[in-house]
N, C-alpha and C positions, 0 to 999 in steps of 0.2 A: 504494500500500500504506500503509497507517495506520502511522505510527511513535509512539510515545509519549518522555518527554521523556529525549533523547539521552545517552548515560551519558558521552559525553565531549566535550572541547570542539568545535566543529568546523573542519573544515578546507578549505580552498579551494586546490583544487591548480588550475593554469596551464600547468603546465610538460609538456611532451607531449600535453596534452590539458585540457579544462576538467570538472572533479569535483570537485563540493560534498558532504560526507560528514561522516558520524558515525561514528567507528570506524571498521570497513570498509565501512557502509550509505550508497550515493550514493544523491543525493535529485535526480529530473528536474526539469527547469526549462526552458521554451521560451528562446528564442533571447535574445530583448531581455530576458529577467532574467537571464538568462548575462550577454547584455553590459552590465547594469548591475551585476551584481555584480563581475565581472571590474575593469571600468575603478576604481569606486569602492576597490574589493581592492587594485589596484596605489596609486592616489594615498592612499590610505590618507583625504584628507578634499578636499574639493572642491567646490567653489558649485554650486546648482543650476542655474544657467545657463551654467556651462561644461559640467556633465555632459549637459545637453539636447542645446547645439551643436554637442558634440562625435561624442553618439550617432548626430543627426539633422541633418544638417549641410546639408542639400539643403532642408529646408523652412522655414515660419517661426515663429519666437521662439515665438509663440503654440503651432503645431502640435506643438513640439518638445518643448514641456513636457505638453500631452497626454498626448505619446505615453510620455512619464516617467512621468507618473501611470496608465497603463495598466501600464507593463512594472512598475511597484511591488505594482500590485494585483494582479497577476498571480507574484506570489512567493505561497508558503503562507503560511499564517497565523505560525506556526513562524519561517520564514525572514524573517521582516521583522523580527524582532530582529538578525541580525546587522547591520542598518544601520539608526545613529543618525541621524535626517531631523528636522529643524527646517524652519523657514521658509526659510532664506536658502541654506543645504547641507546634503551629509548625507558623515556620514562610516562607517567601519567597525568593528564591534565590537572590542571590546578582546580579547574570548572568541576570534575568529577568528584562525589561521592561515591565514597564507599562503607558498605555497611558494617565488613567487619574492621573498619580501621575504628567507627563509632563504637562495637561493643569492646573492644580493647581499650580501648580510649578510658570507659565509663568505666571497667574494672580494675583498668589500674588508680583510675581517681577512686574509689573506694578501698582498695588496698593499701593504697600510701595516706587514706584521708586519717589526723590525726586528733581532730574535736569531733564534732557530734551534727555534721549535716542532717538536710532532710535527705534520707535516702531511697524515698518513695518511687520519685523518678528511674532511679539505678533498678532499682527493684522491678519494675516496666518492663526496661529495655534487658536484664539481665534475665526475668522469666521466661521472655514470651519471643526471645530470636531461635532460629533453630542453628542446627550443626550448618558447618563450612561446606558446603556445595557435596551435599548427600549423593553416595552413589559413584563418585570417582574417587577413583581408588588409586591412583599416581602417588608416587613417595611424597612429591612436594604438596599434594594438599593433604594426606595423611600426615605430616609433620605440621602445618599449620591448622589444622582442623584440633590436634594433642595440644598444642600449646592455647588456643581459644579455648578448649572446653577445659582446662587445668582454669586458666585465669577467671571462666564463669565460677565453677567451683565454687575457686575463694574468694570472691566477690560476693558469691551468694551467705557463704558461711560468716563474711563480714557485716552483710547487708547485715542479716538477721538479727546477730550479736548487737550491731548497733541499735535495731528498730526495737530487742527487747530492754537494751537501756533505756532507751524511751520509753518504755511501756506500750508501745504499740504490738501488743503480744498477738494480734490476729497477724498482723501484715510481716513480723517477727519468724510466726510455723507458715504462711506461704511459701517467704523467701528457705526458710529449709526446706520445705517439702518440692519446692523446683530443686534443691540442690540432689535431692535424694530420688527425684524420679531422672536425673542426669545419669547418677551415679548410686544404685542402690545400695551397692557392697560399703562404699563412703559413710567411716564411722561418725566423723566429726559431723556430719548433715544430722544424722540421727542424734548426737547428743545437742544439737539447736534443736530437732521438732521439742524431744524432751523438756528440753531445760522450759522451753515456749510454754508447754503444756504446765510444768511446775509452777510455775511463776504467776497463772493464771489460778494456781488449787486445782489443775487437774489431776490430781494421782493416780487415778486409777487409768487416763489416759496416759500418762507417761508410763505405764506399769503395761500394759498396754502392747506399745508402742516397741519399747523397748524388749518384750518378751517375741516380739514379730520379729523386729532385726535376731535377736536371737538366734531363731529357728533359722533366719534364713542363709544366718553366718556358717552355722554349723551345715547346715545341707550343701551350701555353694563349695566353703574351704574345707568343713570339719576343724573351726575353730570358734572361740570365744569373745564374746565384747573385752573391751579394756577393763581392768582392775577401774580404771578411771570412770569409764561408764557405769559401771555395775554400781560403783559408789554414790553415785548419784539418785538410784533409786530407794529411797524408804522403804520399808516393810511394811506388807499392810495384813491385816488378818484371813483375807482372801485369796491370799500367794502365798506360796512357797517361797523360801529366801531365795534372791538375786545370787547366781555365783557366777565367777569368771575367772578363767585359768589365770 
């Protein structure tokens, strides 16, 4: 479909899926200018001869740049302004967003933040993005997809920590429970739903809770919560005592 010239900036989403857009107008793109824009999007600027290597990594030096200079011409006319190409490398427009440079962004402001923001917004953006372009399977978005979902994590596990100092003990077990449906096995997520649940007088839900991770410790490794966990649970007349190797 013929677009004419874009009324706003555009954007390069990742996250859940791969969408180049104007507004709300995505613009199709075969595979390899997917994944040259993708990768160039993440590294933000990059030599021409890593981005070859990396795209094409099974043939030679020669072939590899080729096959660069195909997947470039193979952008529209349009989209080859988002990326600045020189001789030597090519980098990303300044005009473009990208989404996972936004949730890195948000999580490391929450991991280095050291007073007591509103963390609500973080909490947003940190719940509700998905993984780095689902479904490709390349070492280099396998290596940046592990280091985004590490820094959601503990982003998530900071959100929470801070939103129960606040006393926002609802919005406190959201941000754990996104951290934990990330990462089930992730002990520290479960001892924020907990601590959430404690804090509000829920015991019998953190008793609960904790007796689920439990189960699901021992079934997945055949191991134990933390002496640290276990101790956080009370005794109640209803349970059995909490143990933990």
């Amino acid at each position: 479909m013929y677009r004419s010239e874009p009324v706003s900036a555009p954007r390069l989403r990742l996250l859940g899926q791969f969408r180049l857009e104007y507004d709300t107008e995505a613009v199709e793109l075969c595979m390899n200018a997917q994944r040259l824009l993708a990768f160039v999007g993440l590294r933000g600027h990059v030599s021409r001869t890593v981005l070859a290597g990396t795209l094409w990594p099974d043939v030679t030096e020669e072939h590899a740049r080729g096959s660069l200079r195909t997947a470039l011409c193979k952008l529209p006319g349009q989209e080859r302004a988002l990326l600045h190409c020189n001789r030597d490398s090519m980098s990303i427009a300044d005009c473009v967003t990208v989404d996972a440079h936004a949730l890195a962004e948000t999580a490391l402001s929450v991991v280095r933040a050291t007073g007591t923001p509103d963390d609500r917004p973080a909490l947003a953006v940190l719940r509700d993005c998905g993984d780095l372009l689902p479904g490709w399977d390349e070492d280099w978005v396998l290596l940046e997809r592990e280091r985004l979902r590490q820094l959601r994590l503990h982003a998530l596990d900071a959100v929470a920590e801070s939103l129960a100092r606040a006393g926002c003990h609802a919005l406190a077990l959201e941000a754990a429970l996104a951290s934990v449906r990330i990462e089930p096995l992730r002990e520290s997520a479960h001892r924020a739903v907990v601590s959430a649940h404690l804090a509000e007088g829920n015991v019998i839900e953190a008793v609960r809770h904790y007796r689920a991770f439990q189960r699901l410790l021992r079934e997945e490794l055949g191991l134990e919560p933390s002496h640290r966990f276990a101790r956080m649970i009370p005794p109640t007349d209803s349970s059995p005592p909490i143990t933990a190797r």
